[in-house]
C-alpha positions as CSV (number, residue, x, y, z in Angstrom):
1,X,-4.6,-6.1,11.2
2,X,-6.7,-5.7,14.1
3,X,-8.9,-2.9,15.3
4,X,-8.3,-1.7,19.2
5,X,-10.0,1.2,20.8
6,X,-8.7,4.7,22.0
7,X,-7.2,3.2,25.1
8,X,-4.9,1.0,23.1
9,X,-3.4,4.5,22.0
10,X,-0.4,6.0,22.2
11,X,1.1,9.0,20.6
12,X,4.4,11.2,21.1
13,X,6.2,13.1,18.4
14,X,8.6,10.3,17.2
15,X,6.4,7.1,18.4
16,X,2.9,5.6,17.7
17,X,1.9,2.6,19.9
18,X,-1.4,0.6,19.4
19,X,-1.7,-2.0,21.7
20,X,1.4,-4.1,21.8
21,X,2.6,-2.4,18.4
22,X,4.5,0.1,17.6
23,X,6.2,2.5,15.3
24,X,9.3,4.7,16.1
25,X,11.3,7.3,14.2
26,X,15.1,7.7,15.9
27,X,15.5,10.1,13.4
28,X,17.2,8.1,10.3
29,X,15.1,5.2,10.3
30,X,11.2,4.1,11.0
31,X,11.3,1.0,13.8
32,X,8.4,-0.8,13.6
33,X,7.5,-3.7,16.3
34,X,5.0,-6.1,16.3
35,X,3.3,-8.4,18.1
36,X,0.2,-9.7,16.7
37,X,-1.7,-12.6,16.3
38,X,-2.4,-13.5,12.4
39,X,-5.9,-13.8,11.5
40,X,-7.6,-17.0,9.5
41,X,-7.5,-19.6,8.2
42,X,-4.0,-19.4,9.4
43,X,-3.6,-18.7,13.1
44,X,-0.1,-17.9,14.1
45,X,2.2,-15.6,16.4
46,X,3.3,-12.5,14.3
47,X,6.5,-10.9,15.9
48,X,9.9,-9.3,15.2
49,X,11.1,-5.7,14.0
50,X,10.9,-4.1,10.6
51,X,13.2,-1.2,9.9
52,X,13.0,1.7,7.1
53,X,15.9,3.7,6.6
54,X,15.3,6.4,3.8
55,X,16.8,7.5,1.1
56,X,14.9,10.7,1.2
57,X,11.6,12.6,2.6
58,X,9.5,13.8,0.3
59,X,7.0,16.5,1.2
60,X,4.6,15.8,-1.8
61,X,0.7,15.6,-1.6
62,X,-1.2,14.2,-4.5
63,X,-5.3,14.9,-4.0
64,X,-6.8,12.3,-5.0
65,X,-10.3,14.1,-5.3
66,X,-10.6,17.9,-6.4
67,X,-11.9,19.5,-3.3
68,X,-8.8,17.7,-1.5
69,X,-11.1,14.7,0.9
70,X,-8.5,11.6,-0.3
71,X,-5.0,12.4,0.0
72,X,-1.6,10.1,-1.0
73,X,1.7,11.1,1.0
74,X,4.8,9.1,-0.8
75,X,7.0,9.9,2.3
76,X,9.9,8.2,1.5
77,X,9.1,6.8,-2.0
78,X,12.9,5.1,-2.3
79,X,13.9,3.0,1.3
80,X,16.1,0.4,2.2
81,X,14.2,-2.0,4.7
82,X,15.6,-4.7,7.2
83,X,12.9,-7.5,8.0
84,X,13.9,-10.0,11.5
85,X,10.2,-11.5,12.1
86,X,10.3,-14.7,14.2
87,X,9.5,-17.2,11.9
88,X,11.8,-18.9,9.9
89,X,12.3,-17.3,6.2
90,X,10.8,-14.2,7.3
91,X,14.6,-12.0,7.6
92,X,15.7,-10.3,4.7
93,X,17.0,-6.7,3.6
94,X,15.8,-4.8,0.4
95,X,14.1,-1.8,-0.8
96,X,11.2,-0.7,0.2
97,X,8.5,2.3,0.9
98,X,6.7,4.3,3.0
99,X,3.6,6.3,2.5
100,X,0.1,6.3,3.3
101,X,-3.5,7.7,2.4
102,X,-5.5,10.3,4.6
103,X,-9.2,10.9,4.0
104,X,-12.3,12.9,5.3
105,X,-15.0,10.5,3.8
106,X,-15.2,6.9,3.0
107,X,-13.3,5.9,0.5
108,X,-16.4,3.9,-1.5
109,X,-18.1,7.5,-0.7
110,X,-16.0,8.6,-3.8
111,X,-14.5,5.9,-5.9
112,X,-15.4,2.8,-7.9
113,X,-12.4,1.3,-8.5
114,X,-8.6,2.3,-8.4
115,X,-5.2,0.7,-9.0
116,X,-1.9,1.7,-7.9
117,X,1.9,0.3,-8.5
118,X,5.5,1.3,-6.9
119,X,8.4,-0.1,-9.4
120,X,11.9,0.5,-9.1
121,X,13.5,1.6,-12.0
122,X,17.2,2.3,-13.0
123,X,16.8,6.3,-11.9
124,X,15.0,5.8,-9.3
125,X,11.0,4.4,-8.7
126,X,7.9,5.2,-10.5
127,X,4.8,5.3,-8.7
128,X,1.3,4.9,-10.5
129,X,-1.9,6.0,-9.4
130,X,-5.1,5.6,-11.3
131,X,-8.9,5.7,-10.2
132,X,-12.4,6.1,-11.1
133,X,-14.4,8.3,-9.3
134,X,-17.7,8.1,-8.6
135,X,-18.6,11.7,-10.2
136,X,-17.4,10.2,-13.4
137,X,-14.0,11.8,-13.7
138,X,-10.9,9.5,-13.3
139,X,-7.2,10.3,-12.1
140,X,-4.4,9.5,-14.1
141,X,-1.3,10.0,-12.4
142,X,2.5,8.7,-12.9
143,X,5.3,10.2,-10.6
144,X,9.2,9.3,-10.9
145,X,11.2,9.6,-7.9
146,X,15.1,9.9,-7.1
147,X,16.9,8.7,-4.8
148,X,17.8,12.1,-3.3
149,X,13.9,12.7,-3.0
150,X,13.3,15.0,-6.1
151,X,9.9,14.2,-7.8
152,X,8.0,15.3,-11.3
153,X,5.0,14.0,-13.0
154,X,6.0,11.7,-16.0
155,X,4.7,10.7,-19.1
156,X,3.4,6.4,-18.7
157,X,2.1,4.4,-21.3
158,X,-1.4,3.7,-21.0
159,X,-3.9,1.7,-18.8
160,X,-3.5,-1.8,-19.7
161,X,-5.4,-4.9,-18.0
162,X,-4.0,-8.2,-17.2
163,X,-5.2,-11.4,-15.5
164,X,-7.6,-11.2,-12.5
165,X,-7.0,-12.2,-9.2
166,X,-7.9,-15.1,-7.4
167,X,-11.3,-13.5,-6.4
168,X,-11.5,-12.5,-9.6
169,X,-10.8,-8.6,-9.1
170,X,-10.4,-6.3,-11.7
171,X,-6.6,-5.9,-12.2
172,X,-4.8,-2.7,-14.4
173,X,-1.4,-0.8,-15.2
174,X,0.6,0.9,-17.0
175,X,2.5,-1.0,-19.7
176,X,4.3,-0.4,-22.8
177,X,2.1,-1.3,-26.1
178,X,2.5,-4.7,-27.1
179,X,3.1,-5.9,-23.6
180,X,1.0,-7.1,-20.9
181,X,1.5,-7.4,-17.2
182,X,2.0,-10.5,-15.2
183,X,1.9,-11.3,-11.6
184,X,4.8,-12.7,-10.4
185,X,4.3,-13.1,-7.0
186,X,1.0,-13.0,-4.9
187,X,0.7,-11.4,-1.5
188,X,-2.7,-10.5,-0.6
189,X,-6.3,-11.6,-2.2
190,X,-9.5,-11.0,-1.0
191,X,-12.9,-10.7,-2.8
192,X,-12.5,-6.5,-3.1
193,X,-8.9,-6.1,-2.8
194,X,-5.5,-7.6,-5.0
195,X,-1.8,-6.6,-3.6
196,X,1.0,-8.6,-5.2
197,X,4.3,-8.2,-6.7
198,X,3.8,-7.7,-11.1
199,X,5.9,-7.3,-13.5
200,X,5.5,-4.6,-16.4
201,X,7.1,-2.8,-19.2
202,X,7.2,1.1,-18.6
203,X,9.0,3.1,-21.3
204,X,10.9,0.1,-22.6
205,X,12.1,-0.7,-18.7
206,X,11.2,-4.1,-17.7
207,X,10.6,-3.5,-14.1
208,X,8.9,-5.7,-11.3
209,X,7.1,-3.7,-8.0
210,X,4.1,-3.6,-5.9
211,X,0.8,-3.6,-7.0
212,X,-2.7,-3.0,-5.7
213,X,-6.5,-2.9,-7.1
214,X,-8.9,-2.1,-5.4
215,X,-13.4,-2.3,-6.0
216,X,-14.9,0.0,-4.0
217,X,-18.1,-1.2,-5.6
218,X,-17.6,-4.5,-4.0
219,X,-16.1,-3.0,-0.8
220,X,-19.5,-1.1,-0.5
221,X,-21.5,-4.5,-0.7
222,X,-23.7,-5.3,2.9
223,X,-22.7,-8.9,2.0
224,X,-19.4,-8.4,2.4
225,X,-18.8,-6.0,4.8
226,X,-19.0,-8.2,7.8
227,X,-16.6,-10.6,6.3
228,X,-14.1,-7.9,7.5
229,X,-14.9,-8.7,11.1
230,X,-13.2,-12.4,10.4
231,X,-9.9,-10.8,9.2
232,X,-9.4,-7.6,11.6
233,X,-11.0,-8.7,14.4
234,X,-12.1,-5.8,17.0
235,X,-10.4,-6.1,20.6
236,X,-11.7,-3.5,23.0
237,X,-10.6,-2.6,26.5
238,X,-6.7,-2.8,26.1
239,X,-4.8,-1.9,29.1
240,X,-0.9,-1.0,29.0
């Protein structure tokens, strides 16, 4: 990721452009092209298209706080996706997802920690989101979706933790009693944040999907903080 200023934007109804990335709806499926440069230790050219087509839109909002600050959109909760990157290994098709979180105050303003997981399931995908605020109360939430877009709130076994990362964050979710999650697959580590692909146990369906953790109390450390200047570097005065 990498931070640009406002003149790297672009907006129209169907596209968003940042710099030399963009996203497009055509109306069946989100286009997204990039162009990057990968951050360290790993320096590399990051290019090619990623398409979404989905299944369904959803027009679901989950607050994440009471008085509505944090909010989740699932958009399209079930996809199809189509990966052509230019490097080799880096083309495949599966599903996939598309959402994204809106807020009106930091996020470490109002949480301590919270974990969230996507896993396909044989009616459709379950999505979990759990947190800790900082007022003391916690959310507890578990949403099934179909494939033609119809959500409800389900029942999910309970909170149950499993190995730490590599930076040794925290890691939760919901599993069946007598079974504990594994990671299967790691995708992102860094010392506040865990994103990989872990297997569970949910109502006696063993199902693999995305999963993220997140310490907000670590996030909020000025220690770290300008570690995040190394990973999304800031690049000012972009001209189309």
């Amino acid at each position: 990721m990498t931070d640009r200023g406002r003149s790297a934007l672009r907006q129209t109804n169907d596209t968003f452009t940042v710099g030399p990335s963009s996203l497009h709806w055509d109306g069946t499926d989100l286009i997204i092209d990039i162009n990057e440069i990968s951050a360290p230790p790993i320096i590399s050219r990051v290019r090619g298209q990623i398409r979404v087509t989905p299944r369904a839109m959803t027009d679901m909002e989950l607050l994440l706080t009471n008085d509505g600050a944090h909010v989740w959109r699932p958009f399209a909760p079930i996809s199809d996706i189509c990966v052509d990157l230019e490097a080799e290994g880096w083309q495949w098709d599966g599903h996939g997802y598309f959402d994204s979180n809106f807020g009106t105050r930091a996020l470490e303003e109002d949480f301590s920690f919270w974990t969230w997981g996507r896993y396909p399931t044989s009616d459709g995908a379950v999505c979990i989101y759990d947190a800790e605020r900082r007022d003391g109360t916690t959310l507890d939430s578990a949403i099934a979706f179909t494939p033609d877009g119809d959500m409800a709130y389900t029942d999910a076994p309970p909170r149950t933790r499993f190995k730490r990362s590599l930076w040794q964050v925290r890691r939760e979710t919901r599993a069946d009693a007598g079974t504990i999650p594994r990671q299967v697959l790691p995708m992102l580590d860094a010392p506040f944040y865990s994103r990989s692909a872990v297997e569970t146990t949910l109502n006696g369906e063993r199902v693999t999907g995305v999963h993220e953790a997140l310490d907000l109390n670590r996030f909020a450390s000025p220690l770290l903080k300008p570690m995040l200047a190394c990973r999304v570097p800031r690049r000012a005065k972009w001209r189309f």
